[in-house]
LUMMI-507777 format. One line per field, with one value per residue: chain; z, x, y of N, C-alpha, C in turn. Coordinates in pm, 1 decimal. Atoms other than C-alpha are relative to their C-alpha. Layout:
<pts>
ch	c(A ...)
n_up	c(Z ...)
n_east	c(X ...)
n_north	c(Y ...)
ca_up	c(Z ...)
ca_east	c(X ...)
ca_north	c(Y ...)
c_up	c(Z ...)
c_east	c(X ...)
c_north	c(Y ...)
</pts>
This chain:
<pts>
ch	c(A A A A A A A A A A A A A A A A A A A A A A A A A A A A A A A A A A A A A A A A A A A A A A A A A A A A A A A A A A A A A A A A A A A A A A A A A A A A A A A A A A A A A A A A A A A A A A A A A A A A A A A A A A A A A A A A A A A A A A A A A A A A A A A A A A A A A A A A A A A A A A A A A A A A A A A A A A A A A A A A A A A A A A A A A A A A A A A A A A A A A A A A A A A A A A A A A A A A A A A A A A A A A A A A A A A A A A A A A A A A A)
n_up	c(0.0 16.2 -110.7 56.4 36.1 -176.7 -64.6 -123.9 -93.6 -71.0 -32.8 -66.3 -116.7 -117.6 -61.0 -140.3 -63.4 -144.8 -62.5 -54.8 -121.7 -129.1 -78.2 -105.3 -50.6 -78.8 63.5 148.8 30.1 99.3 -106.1 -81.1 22.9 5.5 55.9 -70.5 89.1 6.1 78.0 97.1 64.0 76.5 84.8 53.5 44.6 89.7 110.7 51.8 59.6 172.3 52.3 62.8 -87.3 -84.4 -26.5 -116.8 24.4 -61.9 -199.7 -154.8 -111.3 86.0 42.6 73.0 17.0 91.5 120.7 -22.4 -2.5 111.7 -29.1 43.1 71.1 -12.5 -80.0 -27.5 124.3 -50.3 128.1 109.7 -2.1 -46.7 177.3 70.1 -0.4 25.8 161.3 56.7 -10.7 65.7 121.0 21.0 136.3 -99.7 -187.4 -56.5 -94.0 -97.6 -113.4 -129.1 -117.9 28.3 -42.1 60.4 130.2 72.6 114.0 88.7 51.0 74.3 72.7 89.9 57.6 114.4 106.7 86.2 44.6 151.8 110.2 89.1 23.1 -4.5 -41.8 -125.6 22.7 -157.2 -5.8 14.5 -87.3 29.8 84.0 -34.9 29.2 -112.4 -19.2 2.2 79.3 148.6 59.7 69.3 143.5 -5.4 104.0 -69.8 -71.7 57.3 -16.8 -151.6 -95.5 -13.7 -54.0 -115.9 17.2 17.6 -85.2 -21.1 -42.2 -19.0 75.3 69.5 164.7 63.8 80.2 102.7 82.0 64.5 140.2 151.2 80.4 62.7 109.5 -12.3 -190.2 -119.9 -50.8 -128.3 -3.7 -145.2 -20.4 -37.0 130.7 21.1 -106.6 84.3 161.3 -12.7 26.7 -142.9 -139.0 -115.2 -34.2 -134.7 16.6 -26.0 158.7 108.6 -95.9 -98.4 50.2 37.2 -118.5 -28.6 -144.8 -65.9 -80.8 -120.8 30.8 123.1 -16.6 -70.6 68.4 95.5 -55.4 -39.3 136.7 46.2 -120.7 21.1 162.7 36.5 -61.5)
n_east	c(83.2 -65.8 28.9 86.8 -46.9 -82.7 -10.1 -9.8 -12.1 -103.2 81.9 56.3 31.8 -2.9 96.4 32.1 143.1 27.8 118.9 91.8 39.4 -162.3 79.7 -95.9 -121.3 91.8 -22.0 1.1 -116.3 -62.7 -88.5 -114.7 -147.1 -111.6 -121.2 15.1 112.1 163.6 73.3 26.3 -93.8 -126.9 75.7 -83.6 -151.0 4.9 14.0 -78.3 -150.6 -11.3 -12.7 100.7 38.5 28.9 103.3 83.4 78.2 122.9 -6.7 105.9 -9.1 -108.0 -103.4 -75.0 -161.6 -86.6 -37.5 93.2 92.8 88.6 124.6 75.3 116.7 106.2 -39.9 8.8 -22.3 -116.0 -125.9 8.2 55.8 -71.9 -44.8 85.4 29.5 -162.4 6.9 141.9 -39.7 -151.7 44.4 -136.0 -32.0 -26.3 -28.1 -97.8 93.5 -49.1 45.9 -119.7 -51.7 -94.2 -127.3 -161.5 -45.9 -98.9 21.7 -62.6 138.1 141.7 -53.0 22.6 122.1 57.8 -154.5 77.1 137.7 -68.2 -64.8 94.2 126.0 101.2 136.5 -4.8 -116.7 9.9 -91.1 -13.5 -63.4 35.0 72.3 128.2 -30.1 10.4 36.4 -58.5 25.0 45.5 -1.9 58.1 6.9 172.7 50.0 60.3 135.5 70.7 -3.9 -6.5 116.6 106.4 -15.3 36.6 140.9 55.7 -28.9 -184.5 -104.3 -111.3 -108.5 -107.1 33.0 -1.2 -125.6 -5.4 71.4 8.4 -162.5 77.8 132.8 -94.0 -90.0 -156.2 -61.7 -77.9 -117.5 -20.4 -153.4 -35.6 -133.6 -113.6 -86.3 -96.5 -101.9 -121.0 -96.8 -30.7 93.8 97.4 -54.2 30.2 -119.2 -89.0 -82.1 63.9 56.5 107.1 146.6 38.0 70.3 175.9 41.9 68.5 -45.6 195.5 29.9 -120.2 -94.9 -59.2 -92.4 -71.5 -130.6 -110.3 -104.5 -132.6 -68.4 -109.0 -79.2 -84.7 -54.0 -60.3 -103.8)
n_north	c(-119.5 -78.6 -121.3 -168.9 -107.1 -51.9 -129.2 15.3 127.7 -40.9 -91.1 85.3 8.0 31.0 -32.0 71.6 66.6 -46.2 -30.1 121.3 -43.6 23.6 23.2 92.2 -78.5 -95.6 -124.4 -22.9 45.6 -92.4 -38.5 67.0 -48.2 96.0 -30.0 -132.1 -51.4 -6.7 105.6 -73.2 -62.0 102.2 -15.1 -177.9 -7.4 118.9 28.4 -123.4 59.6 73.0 -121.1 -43.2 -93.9 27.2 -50.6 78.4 49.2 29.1 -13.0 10.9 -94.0 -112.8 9.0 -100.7 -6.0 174.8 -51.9 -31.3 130.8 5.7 71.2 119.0 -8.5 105.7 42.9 153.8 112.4 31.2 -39.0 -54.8 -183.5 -126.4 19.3 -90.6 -147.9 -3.8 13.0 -119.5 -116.9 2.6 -55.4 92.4 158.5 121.6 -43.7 91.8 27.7 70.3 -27.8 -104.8 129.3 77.4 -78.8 2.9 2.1 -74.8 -99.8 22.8 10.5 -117.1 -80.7 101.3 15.3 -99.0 -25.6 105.8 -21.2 -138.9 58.9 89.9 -69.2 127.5 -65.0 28.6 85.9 30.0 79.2 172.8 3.6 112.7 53.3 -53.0 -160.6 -126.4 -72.3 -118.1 -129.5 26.7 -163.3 -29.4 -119.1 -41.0 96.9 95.4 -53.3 82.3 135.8 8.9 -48.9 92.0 92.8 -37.0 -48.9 142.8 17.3 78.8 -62.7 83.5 -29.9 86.8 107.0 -121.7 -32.4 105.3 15.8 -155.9 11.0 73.1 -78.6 -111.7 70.4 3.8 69.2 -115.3 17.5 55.1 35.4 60.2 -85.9 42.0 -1.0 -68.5 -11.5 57.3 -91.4 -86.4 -67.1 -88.7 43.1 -86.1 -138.0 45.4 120.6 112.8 79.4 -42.5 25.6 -69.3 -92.1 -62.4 -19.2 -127.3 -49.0 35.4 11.8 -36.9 60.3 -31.2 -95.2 35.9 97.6 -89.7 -99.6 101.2 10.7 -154.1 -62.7 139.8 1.1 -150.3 29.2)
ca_up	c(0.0 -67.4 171.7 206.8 53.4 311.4 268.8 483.9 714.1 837.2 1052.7 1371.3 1717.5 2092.8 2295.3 2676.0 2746.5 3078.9 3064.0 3273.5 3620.6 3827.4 4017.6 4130.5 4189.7 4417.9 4306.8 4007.5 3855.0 3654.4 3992.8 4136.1 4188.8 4024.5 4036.0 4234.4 3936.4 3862.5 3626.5 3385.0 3371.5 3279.2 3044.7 2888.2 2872.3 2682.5 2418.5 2425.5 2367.5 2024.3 1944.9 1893.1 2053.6 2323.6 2432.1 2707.5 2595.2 2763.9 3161.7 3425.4 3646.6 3542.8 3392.6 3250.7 3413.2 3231.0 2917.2 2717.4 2741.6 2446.1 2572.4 2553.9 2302.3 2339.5 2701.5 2860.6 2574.3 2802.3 2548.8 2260.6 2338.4 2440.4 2072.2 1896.7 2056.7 1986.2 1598.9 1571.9 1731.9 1503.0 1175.9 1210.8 912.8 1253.1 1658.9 1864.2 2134.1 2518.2 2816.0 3158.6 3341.4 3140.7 3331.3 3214.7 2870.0 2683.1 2471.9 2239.5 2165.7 2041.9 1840.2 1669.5 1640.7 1491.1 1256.4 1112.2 1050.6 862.4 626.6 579.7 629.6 758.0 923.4 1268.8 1360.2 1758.1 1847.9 1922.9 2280.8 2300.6 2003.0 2163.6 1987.9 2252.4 2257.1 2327.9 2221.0 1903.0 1615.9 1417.6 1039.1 1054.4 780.2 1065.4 1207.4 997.8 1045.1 1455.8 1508.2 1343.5 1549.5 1881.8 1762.2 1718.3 2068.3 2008.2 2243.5 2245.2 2102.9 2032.1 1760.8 1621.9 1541.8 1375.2 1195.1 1086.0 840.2 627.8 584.3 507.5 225.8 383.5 717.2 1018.6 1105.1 1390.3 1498.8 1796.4 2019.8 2100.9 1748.6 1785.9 2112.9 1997.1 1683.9 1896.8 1795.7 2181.0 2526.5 2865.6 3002.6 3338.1 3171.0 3224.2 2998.2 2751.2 2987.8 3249.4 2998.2 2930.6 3293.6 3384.8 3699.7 3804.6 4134.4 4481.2 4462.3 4087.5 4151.2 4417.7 4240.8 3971.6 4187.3 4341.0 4000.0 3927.3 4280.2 4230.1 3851.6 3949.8 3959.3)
ca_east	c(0.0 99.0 180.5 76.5 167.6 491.2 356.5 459.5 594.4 819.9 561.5 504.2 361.7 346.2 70.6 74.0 -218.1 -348.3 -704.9 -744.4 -947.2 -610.3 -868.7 -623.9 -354.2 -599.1 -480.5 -418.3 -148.8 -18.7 122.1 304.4 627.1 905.0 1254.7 1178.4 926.7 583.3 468.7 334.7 689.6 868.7 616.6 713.2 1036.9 1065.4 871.0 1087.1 1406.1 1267.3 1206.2 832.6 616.2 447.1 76.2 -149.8 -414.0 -778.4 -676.1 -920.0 -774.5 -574.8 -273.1 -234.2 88.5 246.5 170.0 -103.9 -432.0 -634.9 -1021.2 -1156.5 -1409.8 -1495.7 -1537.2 -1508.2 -1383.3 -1035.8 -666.1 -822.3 -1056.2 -766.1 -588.9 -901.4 -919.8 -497.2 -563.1 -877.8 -670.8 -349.8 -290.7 40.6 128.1 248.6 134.4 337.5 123.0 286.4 99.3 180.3 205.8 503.6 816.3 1068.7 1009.6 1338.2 1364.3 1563.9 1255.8 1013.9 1262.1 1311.2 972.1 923.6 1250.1 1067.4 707.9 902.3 1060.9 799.9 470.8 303.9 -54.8 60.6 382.3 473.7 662.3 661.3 798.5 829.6 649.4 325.5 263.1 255.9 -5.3 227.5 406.9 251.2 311.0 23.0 -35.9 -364.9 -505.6 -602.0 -876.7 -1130.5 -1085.3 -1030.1 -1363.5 -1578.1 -1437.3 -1494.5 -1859.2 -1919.5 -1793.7 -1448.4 -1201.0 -933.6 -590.9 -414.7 -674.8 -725.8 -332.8 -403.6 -699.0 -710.9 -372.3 -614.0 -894.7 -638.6 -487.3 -161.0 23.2 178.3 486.3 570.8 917.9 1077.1 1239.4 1467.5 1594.7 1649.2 1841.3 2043.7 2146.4 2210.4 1946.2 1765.3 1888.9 1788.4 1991.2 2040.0 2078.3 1758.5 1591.4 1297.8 1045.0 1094.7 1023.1 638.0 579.4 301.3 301.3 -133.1 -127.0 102.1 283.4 335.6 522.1 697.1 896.1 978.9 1138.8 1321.7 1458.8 1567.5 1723.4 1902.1 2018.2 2177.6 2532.2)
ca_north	c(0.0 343.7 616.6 936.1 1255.4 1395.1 1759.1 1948.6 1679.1 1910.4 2109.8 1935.3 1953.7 1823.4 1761.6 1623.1 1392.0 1529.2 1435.2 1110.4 1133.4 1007.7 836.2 557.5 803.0 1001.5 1331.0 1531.4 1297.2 1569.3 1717.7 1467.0 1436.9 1226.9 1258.4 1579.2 1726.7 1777.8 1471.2 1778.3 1932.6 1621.5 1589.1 1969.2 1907.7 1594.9 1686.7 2092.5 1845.4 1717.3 2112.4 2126.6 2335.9 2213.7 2214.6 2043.0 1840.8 1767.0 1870.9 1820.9 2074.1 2402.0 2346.2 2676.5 2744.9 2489.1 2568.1 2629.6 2396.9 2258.2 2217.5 1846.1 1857.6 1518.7 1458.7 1056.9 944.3 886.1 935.4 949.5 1254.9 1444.2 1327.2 1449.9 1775.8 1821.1 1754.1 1979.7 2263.2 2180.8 2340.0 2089.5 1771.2 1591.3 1567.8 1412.5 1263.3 1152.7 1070.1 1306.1 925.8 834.1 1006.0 789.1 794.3 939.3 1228.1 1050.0 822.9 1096.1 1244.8 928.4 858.6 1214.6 1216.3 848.6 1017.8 1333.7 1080.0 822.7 1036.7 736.0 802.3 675.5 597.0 428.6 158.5 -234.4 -345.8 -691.4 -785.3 -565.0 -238.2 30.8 266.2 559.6 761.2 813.9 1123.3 1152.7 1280.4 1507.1 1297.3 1065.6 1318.9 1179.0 826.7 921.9 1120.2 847.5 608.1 775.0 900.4 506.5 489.4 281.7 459.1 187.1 355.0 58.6 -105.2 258.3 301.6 -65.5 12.6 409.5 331.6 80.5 318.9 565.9 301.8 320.4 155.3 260.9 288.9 30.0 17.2 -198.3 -22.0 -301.6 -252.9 93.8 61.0 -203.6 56.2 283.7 529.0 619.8 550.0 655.9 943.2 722.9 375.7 221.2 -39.7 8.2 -166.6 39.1 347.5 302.0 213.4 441.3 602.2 529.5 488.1 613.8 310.5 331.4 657.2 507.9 240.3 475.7 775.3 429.0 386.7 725.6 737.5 415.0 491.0 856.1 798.3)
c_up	c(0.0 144.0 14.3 -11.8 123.7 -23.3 93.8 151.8 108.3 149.7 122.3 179.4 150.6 127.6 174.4 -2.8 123.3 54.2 90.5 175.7 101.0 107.4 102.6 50.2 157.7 29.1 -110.5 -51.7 -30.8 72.6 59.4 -37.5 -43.8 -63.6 50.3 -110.7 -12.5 -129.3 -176.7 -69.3 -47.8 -158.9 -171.2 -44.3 -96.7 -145.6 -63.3 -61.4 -116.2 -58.7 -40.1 122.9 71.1 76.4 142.6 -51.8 91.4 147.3 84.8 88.5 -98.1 32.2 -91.1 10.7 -20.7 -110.5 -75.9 -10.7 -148.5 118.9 -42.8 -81.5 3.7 170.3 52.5 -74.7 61.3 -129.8 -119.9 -43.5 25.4 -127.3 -87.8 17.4 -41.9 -164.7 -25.4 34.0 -53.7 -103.7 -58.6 -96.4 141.0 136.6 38.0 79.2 170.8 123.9 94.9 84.4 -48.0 47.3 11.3 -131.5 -73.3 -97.6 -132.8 -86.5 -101.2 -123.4 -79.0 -68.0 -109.1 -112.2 -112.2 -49.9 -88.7 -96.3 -83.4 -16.6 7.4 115.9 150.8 -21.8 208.9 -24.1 60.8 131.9 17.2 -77.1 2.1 -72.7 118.2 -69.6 -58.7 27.7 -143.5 -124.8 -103.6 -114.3 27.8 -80.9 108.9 72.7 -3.1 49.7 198.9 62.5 -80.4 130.7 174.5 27.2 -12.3 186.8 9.5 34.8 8.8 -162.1 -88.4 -80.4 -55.4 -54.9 -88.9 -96.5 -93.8 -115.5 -151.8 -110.4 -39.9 -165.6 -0.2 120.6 78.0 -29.1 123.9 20.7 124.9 54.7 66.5 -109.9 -3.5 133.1 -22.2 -115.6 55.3 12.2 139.5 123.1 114.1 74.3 188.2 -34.4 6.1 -113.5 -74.8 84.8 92.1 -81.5 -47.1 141.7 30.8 140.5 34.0 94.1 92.2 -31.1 -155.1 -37.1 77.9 -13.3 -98.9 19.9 61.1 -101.5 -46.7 128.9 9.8 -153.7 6.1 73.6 116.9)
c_east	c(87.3 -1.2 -13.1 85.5 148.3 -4.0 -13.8 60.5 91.5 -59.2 -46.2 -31.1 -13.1 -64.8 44.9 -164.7 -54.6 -156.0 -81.5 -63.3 76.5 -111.0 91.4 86.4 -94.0 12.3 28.0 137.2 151.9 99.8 64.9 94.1 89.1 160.1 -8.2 -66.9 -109.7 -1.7 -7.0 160.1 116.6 -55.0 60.5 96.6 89.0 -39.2 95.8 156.5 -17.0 -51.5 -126.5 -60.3 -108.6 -124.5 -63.3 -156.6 -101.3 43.9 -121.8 -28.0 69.6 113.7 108.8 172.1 109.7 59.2 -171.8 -132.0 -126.7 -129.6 -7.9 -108.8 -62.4 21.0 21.2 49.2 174.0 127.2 -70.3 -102.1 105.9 70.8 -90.6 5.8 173.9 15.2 -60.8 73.7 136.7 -40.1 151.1 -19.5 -27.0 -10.2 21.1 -83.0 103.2 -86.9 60.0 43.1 85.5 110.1 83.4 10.4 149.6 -32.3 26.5 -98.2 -92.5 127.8 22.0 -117.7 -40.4 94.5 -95.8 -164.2 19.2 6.6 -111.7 -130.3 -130.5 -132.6 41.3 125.0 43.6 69.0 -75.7 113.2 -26.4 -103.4 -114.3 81.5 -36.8 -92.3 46.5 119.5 -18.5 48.5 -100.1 -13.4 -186.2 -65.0 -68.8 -133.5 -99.6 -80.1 -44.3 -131.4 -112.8 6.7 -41.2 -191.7 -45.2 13.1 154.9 128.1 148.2 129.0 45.7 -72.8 -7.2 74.5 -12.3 -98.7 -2.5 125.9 -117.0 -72.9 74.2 72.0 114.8 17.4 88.0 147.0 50.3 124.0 75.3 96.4 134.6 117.3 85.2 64.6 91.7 89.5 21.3 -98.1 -101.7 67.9 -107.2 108.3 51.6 -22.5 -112.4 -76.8 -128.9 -115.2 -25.0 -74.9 -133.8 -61.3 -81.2 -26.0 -187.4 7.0 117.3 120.3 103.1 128.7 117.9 108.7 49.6 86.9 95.6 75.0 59.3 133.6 108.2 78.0 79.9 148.1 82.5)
c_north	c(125.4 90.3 82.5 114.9 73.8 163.0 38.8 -60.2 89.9 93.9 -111.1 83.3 -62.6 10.6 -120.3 -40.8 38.4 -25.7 -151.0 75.7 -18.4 -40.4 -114.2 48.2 91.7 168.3 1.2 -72.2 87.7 57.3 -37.1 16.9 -138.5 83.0 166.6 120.3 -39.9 -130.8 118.5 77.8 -77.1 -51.1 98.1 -18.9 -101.8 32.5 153.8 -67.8 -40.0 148.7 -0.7 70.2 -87.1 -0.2 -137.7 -40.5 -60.0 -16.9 30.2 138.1 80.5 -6.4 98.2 67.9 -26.3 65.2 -9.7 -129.0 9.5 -51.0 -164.3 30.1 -118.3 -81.3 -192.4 -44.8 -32.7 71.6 39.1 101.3 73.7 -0.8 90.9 135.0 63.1 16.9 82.2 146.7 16.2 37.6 -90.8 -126.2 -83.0 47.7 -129.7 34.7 -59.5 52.6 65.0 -87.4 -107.9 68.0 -55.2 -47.7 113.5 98.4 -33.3 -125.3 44.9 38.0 -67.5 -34.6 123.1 -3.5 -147.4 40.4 83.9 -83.3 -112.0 54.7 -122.6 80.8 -10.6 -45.1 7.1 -119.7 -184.1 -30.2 -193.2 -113.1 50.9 138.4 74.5 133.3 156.2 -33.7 -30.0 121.4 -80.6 72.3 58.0 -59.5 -127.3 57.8 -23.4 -105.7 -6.4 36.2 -94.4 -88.5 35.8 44.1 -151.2 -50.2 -105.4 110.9 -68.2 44.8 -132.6 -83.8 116.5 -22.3 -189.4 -5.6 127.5 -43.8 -47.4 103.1 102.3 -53.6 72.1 -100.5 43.3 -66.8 -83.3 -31.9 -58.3 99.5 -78.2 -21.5 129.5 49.5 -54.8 78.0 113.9 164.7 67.8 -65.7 61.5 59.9 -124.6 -166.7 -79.2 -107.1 23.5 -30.2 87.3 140.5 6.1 -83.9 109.6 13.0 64.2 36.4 58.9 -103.4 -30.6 97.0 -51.5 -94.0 133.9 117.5 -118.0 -1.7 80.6 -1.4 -75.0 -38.5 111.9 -53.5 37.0)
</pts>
């Protein structure tokens, strides 16, 4: 199948996910702390290292002093209402999508992921962790907006058959790339050494947080 047009490609964006209810966490996730930062500003800064600009997608609470916040337009609909409303307020080829309850995903990651969506201009492009595609992080071509707000108006909120089905109806296919391929080549690391599993560890609950500031604290040389 063919792939799609790469106008443009060069034109991209960076949205923080922020709109779950952190109901297991029992506060606003976004605010906790790892690694002695806010959740939201490790967030920020991750996606300011791959040089796009930076926005806050479907927040609960105010997050304005962050940076700035896109409304939910489609509320309940969990991740992929806060995606929808991120696309609808982009005028960007490509958004780069990362939840605020991944804080030890690498920078060097995204930047990969976006550097492979410039070049191939695939509709979705995310990675492959032990043979499972992962969710997130994702960069999106707007060409998927379409395909994304039927699918949520049908009620199917589940990311990870989306990024396997939206490519078809697009007559193209994603981009899925292991990332134990591109660690092995060199291509992404973690700044304090840790392994790929630990990076899409999401940080839900108290104790969730609590192993993963162990991990930072126990990885800083």
């Amino acid at each position: 199948m063919s792939r799609l047009s790469p106008e443009k490609l060069e034109s991209a964006v960076g949205f923080v996910l922020a709109g779950g209810q952190s109901s297991r966490m029992g506060a606003d996730k976004a605010l906790e702390l790892c690694a002695g930062k806010r959740l939201i500003q490790i967030a920020l800064s991750a996606l300011a290292e791959v040089d796009v600009t930076a926005r806050i997608a479907g927040s609960r609470t105010s997050l304005s002093a962050f940076a700035v916040e896109i409304p939910d337009i489609f509320p309940n609909a969990g991740p992929m209402g806060g995606i929808l409303s991120g696309l609808t307020a982009s005028a960007s080829a490509l958004s780069l999508f990362l939840p605020v309850d991944l804080p030890l995903m690498p920078a060097s990651l995204l930047a990969n992921l976006l550097m492979r969506a410039r070049i191939t201009g695939a509709p979705v492009t995310a990675t492959s962790l032990n043979g499972r595609l992962e969710p997130f992080p994702v960069v999106l071509h707007r060409s998927v907006l379409g395909p994304l707000t039927r699918l949520l108006q049908s009620g199917q909120t589940a990311c990870h058959r989306a990024w396997q089905t939206i490519p078809a109806e697009l007559e193209s296919v994603a981009d899925i790339v292991s990332v134990e391929i591109l660690t092995q080549a060199g291509q992404c690391q973690h700044p304090l050494g840790l392994p790929p599993a630990i990076w899409f560890h999401s940080a839900n609950t108290p104790s969730d947080l609590a192993y993963l500031n162990r991990l930072c604290r126990n990885s800083i040389p």
